[in-house]
C-alpha positions in Angstrom: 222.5 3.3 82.1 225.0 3.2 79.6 225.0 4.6 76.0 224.7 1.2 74.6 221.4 0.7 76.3 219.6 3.5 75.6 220.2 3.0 72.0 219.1 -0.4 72.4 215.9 0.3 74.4 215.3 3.1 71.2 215.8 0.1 68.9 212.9 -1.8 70.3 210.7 1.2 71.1 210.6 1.3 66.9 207.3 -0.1 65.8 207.8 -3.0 63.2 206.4 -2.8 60.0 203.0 -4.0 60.5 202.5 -2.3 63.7 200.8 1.2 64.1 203.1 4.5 64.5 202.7 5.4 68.6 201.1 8.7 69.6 203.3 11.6 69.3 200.7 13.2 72.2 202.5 10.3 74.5 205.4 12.3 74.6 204.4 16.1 74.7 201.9 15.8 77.2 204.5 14.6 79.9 206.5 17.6 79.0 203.9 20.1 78.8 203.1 19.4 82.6 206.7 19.5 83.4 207.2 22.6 81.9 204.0 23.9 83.7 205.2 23.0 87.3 208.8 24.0 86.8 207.3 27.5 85.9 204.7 27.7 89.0 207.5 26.1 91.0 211.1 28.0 90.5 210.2 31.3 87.9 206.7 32.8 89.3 208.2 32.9 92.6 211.7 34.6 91.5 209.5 36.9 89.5 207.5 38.0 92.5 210.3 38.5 94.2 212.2 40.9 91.8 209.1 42.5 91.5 208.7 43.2 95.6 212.6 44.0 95.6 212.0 46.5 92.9 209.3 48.2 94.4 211.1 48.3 98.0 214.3 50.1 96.3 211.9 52.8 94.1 209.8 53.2 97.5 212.8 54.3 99.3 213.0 57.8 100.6 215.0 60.2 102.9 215.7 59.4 106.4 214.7 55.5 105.8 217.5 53.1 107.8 219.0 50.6 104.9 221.0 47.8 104.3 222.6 47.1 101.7 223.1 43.8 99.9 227.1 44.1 100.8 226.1 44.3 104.7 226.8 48.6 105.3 223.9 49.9 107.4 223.0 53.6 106.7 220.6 56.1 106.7 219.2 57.4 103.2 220.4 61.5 103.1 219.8 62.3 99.7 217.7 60.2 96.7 218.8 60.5 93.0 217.4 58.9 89.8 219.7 56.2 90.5 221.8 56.3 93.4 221.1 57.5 96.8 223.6 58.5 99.2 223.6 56.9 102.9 225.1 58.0 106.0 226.7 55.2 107.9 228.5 57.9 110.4 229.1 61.3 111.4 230.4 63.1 108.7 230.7 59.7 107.0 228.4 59.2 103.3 228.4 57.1 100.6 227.2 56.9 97.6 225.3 53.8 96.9 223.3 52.5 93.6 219.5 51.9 94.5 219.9 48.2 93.1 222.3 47.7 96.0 219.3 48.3 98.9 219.0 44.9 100.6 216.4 45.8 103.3 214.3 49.0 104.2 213.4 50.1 107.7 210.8 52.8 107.6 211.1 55.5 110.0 207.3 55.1 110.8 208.8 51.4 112.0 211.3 52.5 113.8 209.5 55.8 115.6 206.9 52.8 117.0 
């Protein structure tokens, strides 16, 4: 649809002079329920999963087998305020922020 034609379809959407205004409501309702699916359909869910992700990185605790976002698998030796340090070999560590933890295997999950 070219420019031209939108401006025309505009024109004759304009009531004429002895014709009644259309309802504004015509228009916000449309968006309204737009608005309402978008949200229930791409922000809810991203929020939910921040909120899981958040609560999987502060639930994290020594000897707990991690991956990070960047791929390095490791075993939590030490947990800071902010960081936690991994072991990913002998005598090999790292130090790794918490917003970097990927995926958490419990040692209770890996002992069964």
């Amino acid at each position: 649809m070219t420019i031209f034609t939108a401006f025309s379809l505009l024109a004759q959407a304009t009531p004429a002079a002895g014709q009644p205004a259309p309802n504004p409501l015509g228009m916000v309702v449309p968006m309204v329920c737009i608005g309402v699916i978008f949200y229930f359909l791409m922000i809810r869910p991203q929020q939910k999963k921040q909120k899981d992700q958040a609560a999987l990185v502060q639930s994290a605790k020594t000897g707990d087998k991690v991956i990070t976002v960047s791929g390095i698998h490791g075993m939590i030796t030490n947990v800071k305020e902010t960081t936690v340090m991994l072991k990913i070999d002998d005598n090999v560590k790292i130090e790794v922020e918490k917003s970097s933890i990927g995926t958490v295997k419990r040692k209770e999950e890996l002992a069964a």
